[in-house]
MDAnalysis code that builds the backbone (N, CA, C; Angstrom):
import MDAnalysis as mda
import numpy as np

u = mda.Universe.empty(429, n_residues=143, atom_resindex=np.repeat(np.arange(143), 3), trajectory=True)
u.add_TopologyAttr("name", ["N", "CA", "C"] * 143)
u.add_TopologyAttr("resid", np.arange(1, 144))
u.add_TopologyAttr("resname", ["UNK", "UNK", "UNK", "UNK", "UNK", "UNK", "UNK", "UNK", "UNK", "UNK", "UNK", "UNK", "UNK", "UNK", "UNK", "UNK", "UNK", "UNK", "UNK", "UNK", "UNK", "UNK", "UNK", "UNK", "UNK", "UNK", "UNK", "UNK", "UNK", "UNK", "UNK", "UNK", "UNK", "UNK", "UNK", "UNK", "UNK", "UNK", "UNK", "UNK", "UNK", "UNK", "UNK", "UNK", "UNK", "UNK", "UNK", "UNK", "UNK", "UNK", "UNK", "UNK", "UNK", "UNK", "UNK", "UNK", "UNK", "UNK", "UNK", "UNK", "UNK", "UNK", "UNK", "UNK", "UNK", "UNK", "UNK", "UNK", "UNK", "UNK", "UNK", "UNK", "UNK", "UNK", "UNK", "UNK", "UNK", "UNK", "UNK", "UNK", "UNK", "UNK", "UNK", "UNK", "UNK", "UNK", "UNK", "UNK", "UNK", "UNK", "UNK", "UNK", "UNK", "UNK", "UNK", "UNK", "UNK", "UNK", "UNK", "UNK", "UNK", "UNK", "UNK", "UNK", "UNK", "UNK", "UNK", "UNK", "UNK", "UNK", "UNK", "UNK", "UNK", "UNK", "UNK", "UNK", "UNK", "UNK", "UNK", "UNK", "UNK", "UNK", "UNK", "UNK", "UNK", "UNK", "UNK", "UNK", "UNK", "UNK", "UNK", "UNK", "UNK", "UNK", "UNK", "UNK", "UNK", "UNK", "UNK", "UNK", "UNK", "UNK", "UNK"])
u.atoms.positions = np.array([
    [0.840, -1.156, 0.000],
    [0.000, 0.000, 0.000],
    [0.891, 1.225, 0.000],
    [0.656, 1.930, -0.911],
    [1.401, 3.479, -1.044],
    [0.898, 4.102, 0.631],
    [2.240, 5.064, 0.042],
    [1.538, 6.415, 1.436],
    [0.039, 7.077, 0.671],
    [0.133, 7.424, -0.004],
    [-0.991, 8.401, -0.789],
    [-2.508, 7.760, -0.827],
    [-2.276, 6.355, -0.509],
    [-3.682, 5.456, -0.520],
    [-4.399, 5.901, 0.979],
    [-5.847, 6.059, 1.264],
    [-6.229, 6.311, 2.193],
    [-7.373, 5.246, 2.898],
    [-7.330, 4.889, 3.860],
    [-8.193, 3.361, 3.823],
    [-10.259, 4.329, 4.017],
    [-10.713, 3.477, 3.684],
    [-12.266, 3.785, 3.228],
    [-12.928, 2.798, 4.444],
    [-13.445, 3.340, 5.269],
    [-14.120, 2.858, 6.622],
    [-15.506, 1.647, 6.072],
    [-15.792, 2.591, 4.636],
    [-17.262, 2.145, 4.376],
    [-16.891, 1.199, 3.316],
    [-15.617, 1.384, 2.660],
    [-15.274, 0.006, 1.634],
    [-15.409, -1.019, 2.145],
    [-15.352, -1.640, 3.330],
    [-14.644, -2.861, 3.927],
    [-16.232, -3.419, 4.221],
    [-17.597, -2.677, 4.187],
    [-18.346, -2.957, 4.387],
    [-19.105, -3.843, 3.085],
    [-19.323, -5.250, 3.479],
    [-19.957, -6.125, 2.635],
    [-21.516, -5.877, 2.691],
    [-22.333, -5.855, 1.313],
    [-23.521, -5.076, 1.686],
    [-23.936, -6.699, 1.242],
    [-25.106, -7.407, 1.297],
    [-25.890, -9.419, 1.152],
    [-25.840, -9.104, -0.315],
    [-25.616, -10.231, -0.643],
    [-25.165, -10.350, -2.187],
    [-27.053, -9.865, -3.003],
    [-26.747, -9.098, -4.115],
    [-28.401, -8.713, -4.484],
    [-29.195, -9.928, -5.378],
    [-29.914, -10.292, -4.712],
    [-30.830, -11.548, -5.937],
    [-30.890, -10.745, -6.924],
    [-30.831, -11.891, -8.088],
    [-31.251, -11.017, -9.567],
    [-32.536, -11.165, -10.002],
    [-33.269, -9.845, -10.281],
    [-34.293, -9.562, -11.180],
    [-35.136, -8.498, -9.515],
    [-35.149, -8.902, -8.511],
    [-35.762, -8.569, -7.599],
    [-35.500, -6.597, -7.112],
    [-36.797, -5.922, -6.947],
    [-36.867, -4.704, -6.905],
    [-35.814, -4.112, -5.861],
    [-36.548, -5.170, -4.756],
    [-35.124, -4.448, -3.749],
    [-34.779, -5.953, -2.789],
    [-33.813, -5.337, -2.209],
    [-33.318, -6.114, -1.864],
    [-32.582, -5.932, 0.264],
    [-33.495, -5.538, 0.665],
    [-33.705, -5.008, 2.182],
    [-33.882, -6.106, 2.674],
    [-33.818, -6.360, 4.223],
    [-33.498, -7.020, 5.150],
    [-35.145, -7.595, 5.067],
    [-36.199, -6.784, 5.113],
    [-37.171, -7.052, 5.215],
    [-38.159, -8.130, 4.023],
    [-37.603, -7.225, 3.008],
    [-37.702, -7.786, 1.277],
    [-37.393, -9.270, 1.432],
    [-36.226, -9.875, 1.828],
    [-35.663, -10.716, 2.213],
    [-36.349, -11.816, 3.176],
    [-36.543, -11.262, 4.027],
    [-37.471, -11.922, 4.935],
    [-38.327, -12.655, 4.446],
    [-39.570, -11.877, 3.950],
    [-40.556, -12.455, 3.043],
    [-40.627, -13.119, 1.915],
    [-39.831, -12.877, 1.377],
    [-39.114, -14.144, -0.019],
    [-38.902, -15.265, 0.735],
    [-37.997, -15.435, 1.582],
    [-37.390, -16.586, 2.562],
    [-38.795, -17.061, 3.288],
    [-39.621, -16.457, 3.791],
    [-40.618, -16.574, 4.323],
    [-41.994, -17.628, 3.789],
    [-41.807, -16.845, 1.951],
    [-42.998, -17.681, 0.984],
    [-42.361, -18.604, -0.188],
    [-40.876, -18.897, 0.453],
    [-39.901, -19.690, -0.317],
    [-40.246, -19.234, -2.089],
    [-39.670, -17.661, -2.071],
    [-39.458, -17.056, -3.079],
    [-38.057, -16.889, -3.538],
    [-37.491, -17.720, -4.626],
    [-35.969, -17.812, -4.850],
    [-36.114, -16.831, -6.327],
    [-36.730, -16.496, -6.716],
    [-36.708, -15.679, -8.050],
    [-37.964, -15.109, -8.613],
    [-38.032, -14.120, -9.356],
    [-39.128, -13.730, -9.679],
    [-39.730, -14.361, -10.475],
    [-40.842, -14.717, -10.459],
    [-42.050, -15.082, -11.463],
    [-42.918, -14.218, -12.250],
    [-42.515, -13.516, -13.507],
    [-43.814, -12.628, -13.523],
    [-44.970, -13.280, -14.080],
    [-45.087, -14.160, -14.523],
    [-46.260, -14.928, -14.832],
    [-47.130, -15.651, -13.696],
    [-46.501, -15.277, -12.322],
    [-47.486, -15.509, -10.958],
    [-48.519, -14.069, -10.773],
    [-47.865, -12.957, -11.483],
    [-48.308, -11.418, -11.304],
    [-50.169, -11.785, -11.788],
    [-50.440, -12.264, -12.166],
    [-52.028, -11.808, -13.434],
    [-52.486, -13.381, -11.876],
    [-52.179, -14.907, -11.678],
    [-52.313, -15.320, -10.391],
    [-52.824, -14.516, -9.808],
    [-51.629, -13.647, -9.322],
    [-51.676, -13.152, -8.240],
    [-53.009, -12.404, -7.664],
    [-53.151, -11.500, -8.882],
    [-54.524, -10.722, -8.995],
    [-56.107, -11.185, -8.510],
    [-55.954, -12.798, -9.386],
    [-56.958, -13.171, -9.515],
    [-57.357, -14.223, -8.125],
    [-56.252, -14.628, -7.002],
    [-56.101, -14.794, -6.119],
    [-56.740, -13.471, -4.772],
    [-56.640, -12.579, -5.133],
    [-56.850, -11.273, -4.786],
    [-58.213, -11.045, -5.124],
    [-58.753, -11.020, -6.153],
    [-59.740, -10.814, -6.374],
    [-60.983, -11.975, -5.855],
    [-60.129, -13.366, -5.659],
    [-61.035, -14.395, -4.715],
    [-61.653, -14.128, -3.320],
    [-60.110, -13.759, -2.913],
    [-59.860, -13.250, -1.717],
    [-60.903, -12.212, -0.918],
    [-61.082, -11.395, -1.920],
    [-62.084, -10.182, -1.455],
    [-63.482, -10.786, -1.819],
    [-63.702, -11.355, -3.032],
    [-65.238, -11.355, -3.046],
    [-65.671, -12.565, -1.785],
    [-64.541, -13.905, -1.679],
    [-64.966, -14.660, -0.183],
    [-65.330, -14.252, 1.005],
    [-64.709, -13.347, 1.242],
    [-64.806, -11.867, 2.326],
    [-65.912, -11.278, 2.170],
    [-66.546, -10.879, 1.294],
    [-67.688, -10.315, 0.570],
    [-68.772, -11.308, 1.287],
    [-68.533, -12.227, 0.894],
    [-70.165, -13.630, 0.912],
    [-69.509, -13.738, 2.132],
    [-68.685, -14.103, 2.542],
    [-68.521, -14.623, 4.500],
    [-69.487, -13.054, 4.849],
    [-69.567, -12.187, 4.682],
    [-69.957, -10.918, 5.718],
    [-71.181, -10.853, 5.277],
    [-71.949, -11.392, 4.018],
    [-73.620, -11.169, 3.535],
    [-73.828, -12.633, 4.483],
    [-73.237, -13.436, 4.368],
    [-73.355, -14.585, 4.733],
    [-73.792, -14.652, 6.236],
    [-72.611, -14.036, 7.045],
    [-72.601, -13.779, 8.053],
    [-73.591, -12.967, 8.965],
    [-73.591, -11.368, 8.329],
    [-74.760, -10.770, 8.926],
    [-75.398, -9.995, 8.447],
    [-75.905, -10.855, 7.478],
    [-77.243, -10.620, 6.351],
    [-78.389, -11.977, 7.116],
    [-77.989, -12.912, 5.712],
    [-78.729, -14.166, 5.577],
    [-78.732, -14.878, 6.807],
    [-78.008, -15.295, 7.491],
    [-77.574, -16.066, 9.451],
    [-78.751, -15.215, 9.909],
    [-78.640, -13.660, 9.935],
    [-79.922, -13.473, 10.887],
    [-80.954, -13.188, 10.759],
    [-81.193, -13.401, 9.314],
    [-82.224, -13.034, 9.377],
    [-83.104, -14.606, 9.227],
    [-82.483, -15.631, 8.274],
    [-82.965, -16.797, 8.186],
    [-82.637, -17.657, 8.883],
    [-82.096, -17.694, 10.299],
    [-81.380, -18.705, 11.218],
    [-82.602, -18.314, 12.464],
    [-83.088, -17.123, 12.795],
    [-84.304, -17.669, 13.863],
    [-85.380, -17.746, 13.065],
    [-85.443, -17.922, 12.020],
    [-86.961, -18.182, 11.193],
    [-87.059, -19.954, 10.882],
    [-85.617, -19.923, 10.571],
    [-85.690, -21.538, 10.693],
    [-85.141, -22.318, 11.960],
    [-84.654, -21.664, 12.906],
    [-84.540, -22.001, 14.343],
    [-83.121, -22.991, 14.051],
    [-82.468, -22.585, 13.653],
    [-81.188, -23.179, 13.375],
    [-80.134, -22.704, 14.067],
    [-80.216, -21.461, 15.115],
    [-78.863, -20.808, 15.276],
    [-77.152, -21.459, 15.418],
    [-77.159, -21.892, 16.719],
    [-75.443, -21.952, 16.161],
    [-74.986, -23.224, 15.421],
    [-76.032, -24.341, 15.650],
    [-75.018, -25.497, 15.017],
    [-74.968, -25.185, 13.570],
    [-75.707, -24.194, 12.811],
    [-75.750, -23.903, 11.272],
    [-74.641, -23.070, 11.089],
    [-74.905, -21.660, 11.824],
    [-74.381, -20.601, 11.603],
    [-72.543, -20.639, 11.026],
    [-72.194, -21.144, 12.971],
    [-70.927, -21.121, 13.346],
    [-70.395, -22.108, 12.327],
    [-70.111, -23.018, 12.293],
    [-69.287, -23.826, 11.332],
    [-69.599, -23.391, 9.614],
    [-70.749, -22.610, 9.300],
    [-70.693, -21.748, 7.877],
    [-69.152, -20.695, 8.091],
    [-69.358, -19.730, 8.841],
    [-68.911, -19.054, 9.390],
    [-67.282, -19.827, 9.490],
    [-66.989, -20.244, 10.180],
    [-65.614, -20.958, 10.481],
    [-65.338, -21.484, 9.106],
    [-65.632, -22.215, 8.662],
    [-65.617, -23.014, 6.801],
    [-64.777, -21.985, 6.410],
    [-65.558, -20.423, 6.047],
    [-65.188, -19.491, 5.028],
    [-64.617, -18.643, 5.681],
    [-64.171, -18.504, 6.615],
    [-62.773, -17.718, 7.383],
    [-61.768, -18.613, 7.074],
    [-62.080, -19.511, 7.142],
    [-60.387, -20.705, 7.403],
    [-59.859, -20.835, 5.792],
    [-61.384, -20.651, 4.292],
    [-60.711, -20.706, 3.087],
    [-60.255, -19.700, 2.855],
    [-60.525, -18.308, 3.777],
    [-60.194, -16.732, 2.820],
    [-59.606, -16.793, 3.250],
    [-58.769, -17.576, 4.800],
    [-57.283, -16.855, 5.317],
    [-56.271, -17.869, 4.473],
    [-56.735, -18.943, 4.006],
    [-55.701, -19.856, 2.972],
    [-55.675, -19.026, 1.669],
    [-56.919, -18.536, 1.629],
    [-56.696, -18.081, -0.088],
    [-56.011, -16.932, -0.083],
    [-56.228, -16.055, 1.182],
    [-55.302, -14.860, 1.648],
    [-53.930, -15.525, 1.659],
    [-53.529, -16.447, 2.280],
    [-51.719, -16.657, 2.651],
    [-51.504, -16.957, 0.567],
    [-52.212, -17.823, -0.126],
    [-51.965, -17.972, -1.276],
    [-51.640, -16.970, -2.153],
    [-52.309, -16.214, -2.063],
    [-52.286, -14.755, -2.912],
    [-51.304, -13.650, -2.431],
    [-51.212, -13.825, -1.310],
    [-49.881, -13.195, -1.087],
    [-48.308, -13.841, -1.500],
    [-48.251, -15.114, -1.308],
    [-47.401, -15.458, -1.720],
    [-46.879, -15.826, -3.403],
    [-48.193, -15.627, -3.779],
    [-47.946, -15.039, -5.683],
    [-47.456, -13.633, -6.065],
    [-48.170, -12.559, -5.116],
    [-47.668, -10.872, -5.115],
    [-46.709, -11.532, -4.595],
    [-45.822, -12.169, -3.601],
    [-44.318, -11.792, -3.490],
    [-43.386, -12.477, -4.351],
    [-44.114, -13.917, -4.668],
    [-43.766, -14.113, -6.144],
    [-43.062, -13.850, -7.419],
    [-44.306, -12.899, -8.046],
    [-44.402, -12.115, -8.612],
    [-43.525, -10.336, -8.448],
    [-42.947, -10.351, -7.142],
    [-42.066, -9.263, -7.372],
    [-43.198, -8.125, -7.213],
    [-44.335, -7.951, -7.385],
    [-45.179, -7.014, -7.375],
    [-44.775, -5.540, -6.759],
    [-45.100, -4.512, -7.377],
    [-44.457, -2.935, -6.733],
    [-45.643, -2.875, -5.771],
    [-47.250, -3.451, -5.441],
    [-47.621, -3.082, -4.349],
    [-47.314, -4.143, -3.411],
    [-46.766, -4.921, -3.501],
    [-46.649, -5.875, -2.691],
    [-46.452, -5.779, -0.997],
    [-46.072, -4.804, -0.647],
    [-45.864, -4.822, 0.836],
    [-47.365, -3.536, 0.978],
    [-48.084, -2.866, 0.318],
    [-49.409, -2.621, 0.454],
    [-50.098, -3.584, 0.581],
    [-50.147, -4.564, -0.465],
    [-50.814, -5.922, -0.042],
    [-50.617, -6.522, 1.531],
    [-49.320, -6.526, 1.703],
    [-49.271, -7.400, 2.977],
    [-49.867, -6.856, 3.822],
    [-49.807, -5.595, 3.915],
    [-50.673, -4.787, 4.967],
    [-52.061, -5.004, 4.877],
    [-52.806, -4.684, 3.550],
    [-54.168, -4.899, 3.871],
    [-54.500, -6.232, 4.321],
    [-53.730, -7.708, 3.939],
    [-53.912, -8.516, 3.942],
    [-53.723, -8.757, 5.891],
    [-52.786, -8.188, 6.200],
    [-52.630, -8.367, 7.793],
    [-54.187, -7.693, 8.412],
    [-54.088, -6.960, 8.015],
    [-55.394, -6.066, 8.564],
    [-56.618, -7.405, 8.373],
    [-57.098, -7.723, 7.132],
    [-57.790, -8.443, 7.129],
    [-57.831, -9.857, 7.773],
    [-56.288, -10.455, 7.620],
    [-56.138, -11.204, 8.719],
    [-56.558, -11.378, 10.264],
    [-56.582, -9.628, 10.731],
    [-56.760, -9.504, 11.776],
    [-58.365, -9.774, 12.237],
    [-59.177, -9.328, 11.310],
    [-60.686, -9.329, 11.184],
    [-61.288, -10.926, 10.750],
    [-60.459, -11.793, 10.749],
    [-61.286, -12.872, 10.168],
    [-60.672, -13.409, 11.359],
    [-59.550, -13.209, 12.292],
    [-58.990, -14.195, 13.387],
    [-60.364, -13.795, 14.585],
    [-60.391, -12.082, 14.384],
    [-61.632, -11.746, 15.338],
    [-63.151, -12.982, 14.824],
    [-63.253, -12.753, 13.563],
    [-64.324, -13.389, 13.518],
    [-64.413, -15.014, 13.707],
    [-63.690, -15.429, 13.303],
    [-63.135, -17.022, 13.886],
    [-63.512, -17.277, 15.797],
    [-63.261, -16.141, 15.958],
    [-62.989, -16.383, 17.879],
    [-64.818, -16.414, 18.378],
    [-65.243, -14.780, 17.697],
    [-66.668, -14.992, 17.624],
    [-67.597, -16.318, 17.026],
    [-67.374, -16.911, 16.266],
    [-68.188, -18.056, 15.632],
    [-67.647, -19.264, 16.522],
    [-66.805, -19.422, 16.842],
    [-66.059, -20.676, 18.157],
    [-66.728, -20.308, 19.186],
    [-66.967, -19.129, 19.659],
    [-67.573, -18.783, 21.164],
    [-69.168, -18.605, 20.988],
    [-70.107, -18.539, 19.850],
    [-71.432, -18.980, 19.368],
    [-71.611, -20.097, 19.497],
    [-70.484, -21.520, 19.278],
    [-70.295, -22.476, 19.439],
    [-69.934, -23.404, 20.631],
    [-69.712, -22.270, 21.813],
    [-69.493, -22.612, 23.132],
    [-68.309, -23.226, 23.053],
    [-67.318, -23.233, 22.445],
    [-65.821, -23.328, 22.691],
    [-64.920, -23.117, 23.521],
    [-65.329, -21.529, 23.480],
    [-64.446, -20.497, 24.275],
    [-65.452, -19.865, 24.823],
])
């Protein structure tokens, strides 16, 4: 090493090698690839992905007409309450939170630019179908 060379504090710093094709490449980014055993991008999971998404919400849709529409109004007319209700109810929480983990793991897939918007709404909604799960178990005298 010359005198005139000056050492670089921040050279010596190794930054994780960058996957190729992937938008970014953050600690977090990372996570979730590793997470939905995403080793490369797919963009042909992207148009999936959508239509996974678009399941996703309209199941959500019929679980909540389902739920508290039709249940109350036709469950004391036909005197059916919980052994009908609750396990309708439980059925279509347990497919939208599979079809939810599915569809997310095509947006991360897929590399998608909303993709961590997705995860969020998808947590959020997660959060509302675990509430409703607890409610339809405790209609059921579970809990």
């Amino acid at each position: 090493m010359s005198g005139m060379e000056t050492l670089n504090p921040t050279a010596s710093t190794v930054a994780p090698p960058q996957q190729a094709g992937f938008r970014s490449n953050g600690a977090a980014d990372r996570f979730m690839r590793r997470l939905f055993g995403v080793t490369q991008p797919n963009q042909v999971s992207s148009e999936g992905a959508h239509r996974a998404f678009r399941i996703s919400v309209v199941l959500s849709g019929v679980r909540c007409l389902i739920t508290y529409l039709v249940v109350p109004i036709l469950v004391p007319l036909l005197s059916l309450a919980g052994w009908v209700a609750a396990p309708i109810g439980i059925a279509l929480c347990v497919y939208a939170v599979i079809n939810g983990i599915v569809s997310m793991k095509r947006f991360w897939g897929s590399d998608h630019p909303h993709r961590w918007l997705y995860t969020g709404f998808m947590a959020v909604v997660f959060v509302i179908l675990g509430l409703a799960l607890v409610s339809e178990f405790s209609r059921l005298g579970v809990m």
